[in-house]
N, C-alpha and C positions, 0 to 999 in steps of 0.2 A: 433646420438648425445645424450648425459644426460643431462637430464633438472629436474631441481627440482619445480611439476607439483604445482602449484596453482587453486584447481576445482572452476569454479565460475559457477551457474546456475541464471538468470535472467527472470523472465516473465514478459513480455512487459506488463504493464495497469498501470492505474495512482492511486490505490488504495494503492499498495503495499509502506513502511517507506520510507522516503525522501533520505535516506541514510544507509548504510548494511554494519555494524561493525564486520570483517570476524576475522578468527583465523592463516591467513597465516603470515607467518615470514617466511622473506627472511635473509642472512645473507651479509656484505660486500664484502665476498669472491665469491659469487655466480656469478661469470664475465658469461654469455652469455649462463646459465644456468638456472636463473630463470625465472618463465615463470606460468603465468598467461594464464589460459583454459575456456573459455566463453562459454556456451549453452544456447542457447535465444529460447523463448517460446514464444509463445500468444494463449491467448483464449485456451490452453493446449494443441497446438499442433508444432511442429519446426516453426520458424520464417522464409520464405524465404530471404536467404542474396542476390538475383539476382540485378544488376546493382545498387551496394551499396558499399560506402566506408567506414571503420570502423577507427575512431580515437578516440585514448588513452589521457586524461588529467593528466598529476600528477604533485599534489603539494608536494614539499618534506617539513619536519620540519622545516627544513634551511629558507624556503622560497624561495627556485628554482623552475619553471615550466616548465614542459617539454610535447610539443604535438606531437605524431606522430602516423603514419597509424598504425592499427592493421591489423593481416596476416587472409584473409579469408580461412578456411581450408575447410569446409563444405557448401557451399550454400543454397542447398536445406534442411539439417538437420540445419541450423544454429549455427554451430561450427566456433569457431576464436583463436585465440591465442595471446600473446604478450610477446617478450623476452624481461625484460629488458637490456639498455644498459649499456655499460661501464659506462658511464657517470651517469647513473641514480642510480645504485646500492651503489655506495658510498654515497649518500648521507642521511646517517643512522637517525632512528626514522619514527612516525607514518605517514602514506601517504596514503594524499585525492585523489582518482583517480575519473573520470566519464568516460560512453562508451557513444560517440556518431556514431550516425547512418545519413550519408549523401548520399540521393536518388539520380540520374543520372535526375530526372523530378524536380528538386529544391527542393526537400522536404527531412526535416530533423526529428530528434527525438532523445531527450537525452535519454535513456537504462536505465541508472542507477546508480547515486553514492555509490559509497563502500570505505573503509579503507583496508590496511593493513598495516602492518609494518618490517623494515629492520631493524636487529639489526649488531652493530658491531662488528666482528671479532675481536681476540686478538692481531692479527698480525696487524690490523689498529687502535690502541687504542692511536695512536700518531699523527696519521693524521686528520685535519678539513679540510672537501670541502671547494671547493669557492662555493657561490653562484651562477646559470648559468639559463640561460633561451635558452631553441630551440624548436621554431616551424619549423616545417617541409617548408613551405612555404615559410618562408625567402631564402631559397636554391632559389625556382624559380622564385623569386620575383629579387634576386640578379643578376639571369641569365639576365633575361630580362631588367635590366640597362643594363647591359654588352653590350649586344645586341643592344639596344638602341645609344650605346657610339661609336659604331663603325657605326652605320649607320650614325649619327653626324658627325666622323670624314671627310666618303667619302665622304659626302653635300659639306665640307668646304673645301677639295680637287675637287672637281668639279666646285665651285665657283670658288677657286684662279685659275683653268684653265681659264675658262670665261671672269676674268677680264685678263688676261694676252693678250686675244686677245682685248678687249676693249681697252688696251692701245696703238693697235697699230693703231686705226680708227684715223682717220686725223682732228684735231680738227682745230675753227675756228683761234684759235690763230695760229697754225702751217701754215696755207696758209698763215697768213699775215706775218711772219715773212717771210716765202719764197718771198711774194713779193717784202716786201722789200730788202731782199738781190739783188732780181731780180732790183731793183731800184739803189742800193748803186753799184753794177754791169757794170750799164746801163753808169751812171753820170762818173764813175773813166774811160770807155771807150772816153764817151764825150771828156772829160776834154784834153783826151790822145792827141787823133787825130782832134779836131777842128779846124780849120782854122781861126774861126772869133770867137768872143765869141757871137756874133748872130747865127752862126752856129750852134754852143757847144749849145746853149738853144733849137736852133728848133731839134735837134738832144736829149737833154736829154727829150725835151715833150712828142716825138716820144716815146720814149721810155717806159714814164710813163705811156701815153694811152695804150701802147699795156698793160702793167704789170697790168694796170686796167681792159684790155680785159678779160684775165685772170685768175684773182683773182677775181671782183665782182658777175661773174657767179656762179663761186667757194662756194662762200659766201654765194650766194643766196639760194641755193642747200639745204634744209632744209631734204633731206632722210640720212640716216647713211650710210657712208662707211662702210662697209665689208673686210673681209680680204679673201683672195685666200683660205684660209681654210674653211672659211664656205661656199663659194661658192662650192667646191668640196665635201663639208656635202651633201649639200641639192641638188647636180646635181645626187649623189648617193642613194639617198633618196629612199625607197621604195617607189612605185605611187601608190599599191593597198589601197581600202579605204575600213577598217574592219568594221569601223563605219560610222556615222554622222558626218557633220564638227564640229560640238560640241561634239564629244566624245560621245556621247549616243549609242543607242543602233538602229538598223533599223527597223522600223516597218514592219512586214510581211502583204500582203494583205488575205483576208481571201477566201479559197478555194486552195490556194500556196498548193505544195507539199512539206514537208520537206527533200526529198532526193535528188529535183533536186537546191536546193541552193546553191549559190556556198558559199567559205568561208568567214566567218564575224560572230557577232554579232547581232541577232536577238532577238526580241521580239514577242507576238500574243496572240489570242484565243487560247487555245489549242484546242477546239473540230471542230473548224471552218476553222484546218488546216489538210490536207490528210498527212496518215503514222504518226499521232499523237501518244503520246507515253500511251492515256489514254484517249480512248475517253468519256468516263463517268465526264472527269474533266473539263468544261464551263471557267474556271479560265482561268491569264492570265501567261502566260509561258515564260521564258528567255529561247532563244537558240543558243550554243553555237557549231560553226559549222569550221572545219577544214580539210582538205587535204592535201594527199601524193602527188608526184609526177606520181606514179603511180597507181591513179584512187582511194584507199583507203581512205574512210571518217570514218570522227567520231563525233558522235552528241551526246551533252549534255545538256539534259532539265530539267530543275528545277522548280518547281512550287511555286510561288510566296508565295500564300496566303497559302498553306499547309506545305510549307516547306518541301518537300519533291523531291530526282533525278531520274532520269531512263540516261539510256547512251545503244546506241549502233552505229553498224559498218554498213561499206558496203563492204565490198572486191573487190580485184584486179578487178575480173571479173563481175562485178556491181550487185553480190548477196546482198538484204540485210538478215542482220544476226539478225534483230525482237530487240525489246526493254527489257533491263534488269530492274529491279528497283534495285537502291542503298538501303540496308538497314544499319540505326544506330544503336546506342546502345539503343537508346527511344525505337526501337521497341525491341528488347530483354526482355522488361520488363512485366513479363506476371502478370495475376490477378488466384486466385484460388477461384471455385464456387465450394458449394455445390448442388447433385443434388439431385431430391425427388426422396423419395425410394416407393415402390407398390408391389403389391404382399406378403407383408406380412415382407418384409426385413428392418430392422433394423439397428443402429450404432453399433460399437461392443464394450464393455466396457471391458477390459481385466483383474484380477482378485486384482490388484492392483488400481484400481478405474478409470485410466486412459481412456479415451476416445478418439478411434481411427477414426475420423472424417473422414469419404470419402470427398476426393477431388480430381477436374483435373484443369486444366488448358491447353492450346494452346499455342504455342508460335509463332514467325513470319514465322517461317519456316515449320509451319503445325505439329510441333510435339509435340504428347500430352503427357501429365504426370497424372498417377491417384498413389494418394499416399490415406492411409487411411485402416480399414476394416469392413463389416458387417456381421450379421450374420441371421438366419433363412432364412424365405421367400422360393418361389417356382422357379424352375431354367425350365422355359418351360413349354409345356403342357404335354412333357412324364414325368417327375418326379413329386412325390407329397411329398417326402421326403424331411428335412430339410435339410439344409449344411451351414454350416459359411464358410464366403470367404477373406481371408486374402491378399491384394493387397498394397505393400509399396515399391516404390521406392526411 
């Protein structure tokens, strides 16, 4: 694609002007072409971009604000980029930006405010923007009402199931009108077939007592009726208990092995338990324990106070298959040391004044990075001859 390139070079320190009045001029026609190019420095070497977010601020003339991510292009050299958008180009005259830097560990650091300016096209010399504001966030922020609005609805669908069986539990009003019917019943019988109206009264008393037999037990009966439905809920019921009757978690006794567990919800010492997934860590461990039908487990330990998981298997055949550690993005995030130099060797300064700092760093996964170069110094005890050594990745 053509992009109309805007160079911007920035060195991270708090020395340099508050703000850096550039010479770039974008125009209104410049739709998904203009484009602002970032190279970030410190201490006069590439800034590492590693588990870092880079977002754009701009203020336009108008008074519209616009935030969004910038594109990392370079990492390790500290290259970015930022195409303005449709939205943002129109809106013609000088524009405050700032680059800010958002760490993966909480940590942040504004880069640097700059100006530049959009002038307008002939061909828009008839159009005024609206005014607009978009940060990027509200997109996810809007999701997750969304999300929220439908989790609500199912609640209040689950409810009105709930009450629909509620209505049908037998209330104390409902037996006593049964009895009475049972009574108004009883008397229109009496009444019928009586012989004597002494008769007709020992026959409707009969009556009453029994409809009191009846009803007053009824009444007295203080547990909730049930409907045939829940009763076939809870006859259905899973019987295995994953946890506690409170929902917690089960305590493991210490010296347990954790492969012959069966499935649930555990807790413990980690070091104080056999097949531990660390034994160096005394802490105390959540584990999370489950089974196939056919003999296959899966255990999931996480450590409390470290924050940190390991997860592994057993197989059909009751091999276990050893503990993995989960790694995050925290751990991606490496540091770079300088190391001392001996023997005679030196930083190397290249003829333009720049200074090519030897450094490495480790990452989580054991692999190392040596960016930088020097120069002089002895290579062994068979050479006594100088050599400069150029090393940049």
């Amino acid at each position: 694609m053509i992009h109309k390139n805007g160079p911007i070079g920035f060195d991270v320190n708090a020395y340099t002007s508050s703000s850096v009045s550039t010479s770039i001029n974008f125009w209104t026609q410049d739709r998904q072409t203009a484009r602002l190019i970032f190279k970030l420095t410190k201490d006069g070497v590439p800034l590492p971009l590693a588990a870092v977010t880079g977002k754009l601020v701009l203020v336009m003339a108008d008074g519209s604000r616009f935030i969004r991510d910038v594109t990392i292009v370079d990492r390790v050299n500290g290259h970015a980029e930022y195409v303005l958008s449709d939205q943002e180009i129109k809106h013609y005259g000088n524009v405050q930006a700032e680059l800010n830097l958002y760490y993966t560990n909480d940590q942040s650091m504004s880069v640097h405010q700059f100006s530049f300016h959009i002038s307008k096209s002939l061909i828009d010399q008839d159009i005024v923007p609206i005014t607009e504001y978009y940060v990027d966030e509200f997109e996810d922020l809007r999701a997750k009402i969304n999300e929220l609005y439908e989790e609500s609805i199912q609640t209040i669908d689950d409810l009105r199931a709930k009450f629909e069986d509620l209505e049908k539990i037998e209330t104390k009003e409902g037996a006593q009108s049964k009895a009475d019917t049972a009574l108004a019943a009883a008397k229109k019988y009496t009444d019928a077939h009586a012989e004597t109206p002494a008769g007709a009264k020992d026959k409707a008393t009969a009556a009453l007592e029994a409809a009191k037999e009846y009803v007053d037990p009824h009444l007295e009966n203080k547990k909730i009726h049930v409907t045939e439905s829940d009763k076939n809920k809870w006859n259905n019921g899973q019987l295995y208990k994953m946890t506690q009757d409170s929902g917690t978690r089960k305590l493991i006794p210490d010296g347990a092995d954790l492969l012959t567990l069966p499935p649930g919800l555990y807790y413990g010492i980690n070091n104080r338990l056999l097949n531990n997934p660390d034994p160096t860590d005394t802490g105390w461990f959540n584990y999370d324990i489950s089974e196939s039908n056919s003999g296959r487990k899966m255990i999931i330990a996480v450590a409390s106070y470290k924050n940190t998981m390991w997860f592994s298997t057993v197989h059909t055949d009751g091999t276990f298959r050893g503990w993995k550690r989960v790694l995050t993005d925290a751990d991606t995030v490496t540091s770079w040391k300088v190391p001392s130099l001996s023997k005679g060797w030196k930083q190397y300064v290249s003829s333009d004044g720049f200074p090519h700092t030897l450094r490495y760093s480790k990452d989580a996964f054991g692999v190392v990075e040596i960016m930088g170069s020097i120069t002089g110094g002895v290579i062994g005890d068979r050479f006594s001859h100088q050599h400069r050594w150029l090393l940049v990745f």
